[in-house]
C-alpha positions, 0 to 999 in steps of 0.5 A, a space after each residue: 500500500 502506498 504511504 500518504 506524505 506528509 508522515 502524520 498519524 494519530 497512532 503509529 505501531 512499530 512492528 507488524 506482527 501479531 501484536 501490532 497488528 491486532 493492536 491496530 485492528 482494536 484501536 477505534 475506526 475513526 483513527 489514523 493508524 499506521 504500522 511501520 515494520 522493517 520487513 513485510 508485515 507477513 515475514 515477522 516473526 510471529 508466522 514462525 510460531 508453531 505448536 498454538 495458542 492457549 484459551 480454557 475453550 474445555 468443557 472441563 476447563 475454565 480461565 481460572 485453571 489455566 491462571 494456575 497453570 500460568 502462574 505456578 509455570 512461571 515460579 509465581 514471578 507473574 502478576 496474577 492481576 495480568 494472568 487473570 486478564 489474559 486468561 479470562 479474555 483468552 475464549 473470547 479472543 479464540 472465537 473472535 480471530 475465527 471469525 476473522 477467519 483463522 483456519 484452526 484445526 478441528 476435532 471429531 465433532 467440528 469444534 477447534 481442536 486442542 491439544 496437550 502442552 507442557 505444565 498445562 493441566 488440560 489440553 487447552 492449546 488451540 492449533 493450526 497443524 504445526 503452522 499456527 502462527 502463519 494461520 494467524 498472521 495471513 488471517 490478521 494481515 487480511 484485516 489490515 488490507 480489508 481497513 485500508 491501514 496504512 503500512 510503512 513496509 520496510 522501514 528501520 524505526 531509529 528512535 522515539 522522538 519524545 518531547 516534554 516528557 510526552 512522545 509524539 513519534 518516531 525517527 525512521 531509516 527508509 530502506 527501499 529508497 534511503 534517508 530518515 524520515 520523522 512520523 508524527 503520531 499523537 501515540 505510539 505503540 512497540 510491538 517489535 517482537 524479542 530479542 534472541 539474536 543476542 544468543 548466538 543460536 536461536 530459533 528466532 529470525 535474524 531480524 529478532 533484535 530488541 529494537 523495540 526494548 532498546 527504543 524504549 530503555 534509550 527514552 528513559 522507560 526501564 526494562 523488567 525481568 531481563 535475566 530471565 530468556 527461556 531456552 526451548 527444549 527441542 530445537 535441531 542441533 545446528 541451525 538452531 530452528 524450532 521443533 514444536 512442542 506440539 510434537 511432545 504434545 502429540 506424544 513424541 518421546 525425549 530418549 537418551 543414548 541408552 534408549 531410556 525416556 529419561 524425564 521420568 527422573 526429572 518430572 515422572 508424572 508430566 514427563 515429556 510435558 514438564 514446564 520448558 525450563 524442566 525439560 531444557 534442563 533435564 536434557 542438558 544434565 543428560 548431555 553433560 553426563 555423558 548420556 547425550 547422542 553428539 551433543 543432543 538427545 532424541 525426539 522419537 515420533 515414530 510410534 506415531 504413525 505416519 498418518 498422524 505426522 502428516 495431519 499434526 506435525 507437516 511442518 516438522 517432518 519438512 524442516 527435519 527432511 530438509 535441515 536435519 537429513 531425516 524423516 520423522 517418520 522412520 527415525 528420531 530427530 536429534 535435539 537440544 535446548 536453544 535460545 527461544 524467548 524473552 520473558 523480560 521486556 519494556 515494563 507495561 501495566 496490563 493495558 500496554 502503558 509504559 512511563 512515558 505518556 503517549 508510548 505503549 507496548 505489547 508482545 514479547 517486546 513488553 513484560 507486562 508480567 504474565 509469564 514470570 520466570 518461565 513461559 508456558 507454551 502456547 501463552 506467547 501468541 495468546 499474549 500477543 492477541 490479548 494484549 495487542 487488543 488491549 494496547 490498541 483499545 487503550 490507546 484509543 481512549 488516550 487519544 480522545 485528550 490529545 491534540 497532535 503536535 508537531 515535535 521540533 524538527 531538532 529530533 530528526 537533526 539529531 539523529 542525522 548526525 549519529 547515523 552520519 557519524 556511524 557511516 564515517 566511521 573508519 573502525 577495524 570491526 564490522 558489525 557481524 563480527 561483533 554480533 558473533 562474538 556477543 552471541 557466543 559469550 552469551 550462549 557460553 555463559 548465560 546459557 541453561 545453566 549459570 554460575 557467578 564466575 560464567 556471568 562475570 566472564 559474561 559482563 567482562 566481554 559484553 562491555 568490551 563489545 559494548 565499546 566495539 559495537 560503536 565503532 564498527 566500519 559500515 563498508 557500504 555508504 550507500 543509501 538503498 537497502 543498506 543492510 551493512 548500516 541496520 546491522 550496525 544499529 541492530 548490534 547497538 540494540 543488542 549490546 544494551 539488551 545484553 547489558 541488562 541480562 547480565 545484570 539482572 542474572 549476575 545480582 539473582 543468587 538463586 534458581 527460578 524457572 528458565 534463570 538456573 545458578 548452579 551455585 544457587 540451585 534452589 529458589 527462595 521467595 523470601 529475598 528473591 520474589 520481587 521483580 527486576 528493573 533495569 533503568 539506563 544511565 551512560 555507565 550501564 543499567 542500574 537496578 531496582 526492585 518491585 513486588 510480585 502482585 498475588 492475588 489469588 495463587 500463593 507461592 507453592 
């Protein structure tokens, strides 16, 4: 869709994903809305969600259920005021996305299927096969398309203009034709996504880079829960890519070298569908003694027959064939824990508004808290839909007493002159490189298991990349899609991030869902049941402490 000049808008979302979109398809009709995103709405990391999306839609389910579930799966570190409103919309939400036309798989008897999911006590995950986040995004975008919201595609957002304390907008880099251009908005909402890519390996996409988390923490809003990034159990061994938890739901087995089921000793009632972080680290115990196949254990489907591969887990057997040299169907599928999601964020309330007046965030770029400590699957798309819906209504209802001023056109000057600064930069480093050395620091060091020592390694190099990163040597000077200069403002992004897990990891002397000290194995509420807050300041973050809200769950 074209974009209309002059760039003025009543709410700009960054970020086309689920969140934003569903932020922009809730915010009232008579608003200019507008979604800007450095890649094709479609190609954001929400359509590579695999396995579901969680409501209690059961007979014998109910939202207060799957409240428990959410917040004992997180180590009681999330607020249960937000836990109860994403639990409670959540049947609503289901039932309005297939009425946008979401294709959900279905049962026997017509309704939307669910299937079982790890630290769930029903089967309460919604799905399409192993591609739900496609479904849902493809059905979302046709939204976009049918209300005629305007798309800035392609597009790097560099920073938030934010005047008197209120912001009113952001500075972005067009990449199809080059150059910064300031968008006015009267409120601006991040849906940008997480922030894996400060691992080395991870499932998530290469753009997946905290750009949203950065903008926010630069303007002054804090980041919340940053040490706490959960690794997926069952990723393939070298590329990092997702295998679904959908496949354990369906009944696939983890088995060691020696052939054995082994979470029986890890969590012999739930077993394969222990919460994430159990089975992460069950399987790398296995590993580190000795009874790994190469550095993984396996996932076995093939009891599952063929004709149940093909109808629930397509997507799989695919990826396996083509990224792994093997079909499912007739052998097991190496495995192993890899970086998947940030349960920290830029700190919202449960309606998405942050600090400052004016700037909203939802998504996995938010940390509004409902996952605490560990996410359970399935509750990271519903999330998105939950809370893009509520940051979009309550943007609304924000607009309603704002005028639209123009900010100084000083921001836009600004911010010339560093993304100049950066191109003539003549340093030995290029962005690729510093980015692969921080993620490998991460992975080795703040990975599923953590001691002091292995973080103090850990903050030792990340700020002396820190100091690399802002002197990289952009080599292309050009002004069409410049990748080499967007890497270099991603890698900026994600040193600050690292900064902030190191710090919030380093000072938690205890273990607590996907943050496990080998020094600190237990978890212990009394001095750590508190929430982390990371404010910037020119020397790093600071850090700070809030309360875990309870309302109807107590700490078991």
């Amino acid at each position: 869709m074209a974009v209309q000049r002059p760039h003025i808008h009543d709410l700009l979302i960054v970020g086309a994903g689920l969140a934003g979109m569903r932020a922009a398809l809730a915010a009232p009709a008579h608003l200019d809305v507008a979604l800007i995103s450095k890649v094709h709405p479609v190609r954001s990391h929400s359509v590579a969600a695999q396995g579901g999306i969680n409501a209690a839609l059961g007979e014998n389910d109910s939202w207060e259920a799957h409240a428990f579930d959410t917040a004992k799966g997180g180590n009681y570190l999330g607020d249960q005021d937000a836990i109860e409103a994403m639990c409670r919309e959540a049947p609503d939400d289901i039932l309005e996305l297939e009425r946008m036309g979401v294709i959900f798989s279905r049962d026997g008897q017509g309704r939307i299927a669910q299937r079982p999911f790890g630290g769930a006590g029903f089967p309460r995950t919604c799905y399409a096969a192993d591609r739900t986040g496609h479904a849902l995004l493809h059905a979302l975008y046709e939204q976009i398309l049918k209300g005629r919201i305007v798309v800035y595609e392609e597009w790097y957002v560099t920073s938030l203009v934010v005047e008197d304390g209120v912001c009113r907008g952001v500075i972005a880099w067009d990449l199809l034709r080059g150059g910064l251009q300031q968008i006015q908005a009267r409120a601006v909402i991040l849906a940008t996504g997480g922030s894996g890519r400060v691992f080395l390996t991870s499932t998530n996409a290469v753009i997946n880079t905290g750009d949203g988390m950065a903008l926010a923490y630069r303007v002054g809003v804090p980041l919340m829960d940053m040490e706490f990034v959960q690794f997926h159990p069952t990723t393939l061994r070298k590329t990092g890519i997702l295998i679904t938890e959908g496949a354990r739901g369906e009944g696939g087995y983890l088995l060691n070298t020696l052939g054995e089921r082994f979470m029986k000793r890890y969590a012999p009632e739930q077993m394969e569908l222990a919460t994430r972080s159990t089975v992460s680290l069950a399987i790398g115990q296995e590993i580190l003694e000795g009874r790994g196949v190469e550095g993984c254990v396996l996932l076995d489907l093939r009891h599952l027959g063929r004709a149940k591969i093909l109808e629930r887990l397509p997507q799989i057997r695919q990826l396996s064939i083509e990224f792994a040299g093997l079909d499912p169907v007739e052998t097991p599928i190496p495995i192993r824990p890899g970086a998947h999601y940030q349960m920290g964020g830029v700190r919202t309330n449960q309606w998405g508004e942050t600090s400052i007046p004016g700037l909203f965030a939802a998504g996995e770029c938010a940390c509004v808290s409902v996952h605490g400590a560990n996410r359970l699957g399935g509750n990271s798309l519903l999330e998105t839909i939950v809370f893009g819906r509520r940051a979009g209504t309550k943007a609304g209802e924000y607009l309603r007493g704002v005028d639209q001023t123009p900010p100084s056109a000083s921001h836009l000057a600004d911010e010339e002159r560093r993304i100049q600064a950066l191109l003539s930069q003549s340093g030995r480093d290029r962005a690729w490189q510093v980015r692969d050395e921080l993620g490998q620091a991460l992975s080795t060091n703040l990975g599923i298991f953590r001691t002091k020592e292995s973080m103090l390694a850990a903050g030792e190099q990340v700020r002396a990349l820190k100091q690399r990163a802002a002197r990289v040597y952009v080599e292309d000077k050009g002004r069409v899609f410049n990748s080499d200069l967007i890497q270099a403002l991603e890698l900026n992004c994600l040193v600050e991030l690292a900064e902030t897990i190191v710090a919030g990891a380093l000072v938690r002397e205890e273990s607590r869902g996907a943050h496990y000290r080998s020094d600190f194995p237990a978890r212990n509420d009394a001095a750590w049941l508190k929430h982390t807050i990371a404010h910037r300041t020119a020397e790093g973050p600071v850090l700070s402490y809030a309360p875990v809200a309870i309302t109807r769950f107590q700490p078991k």
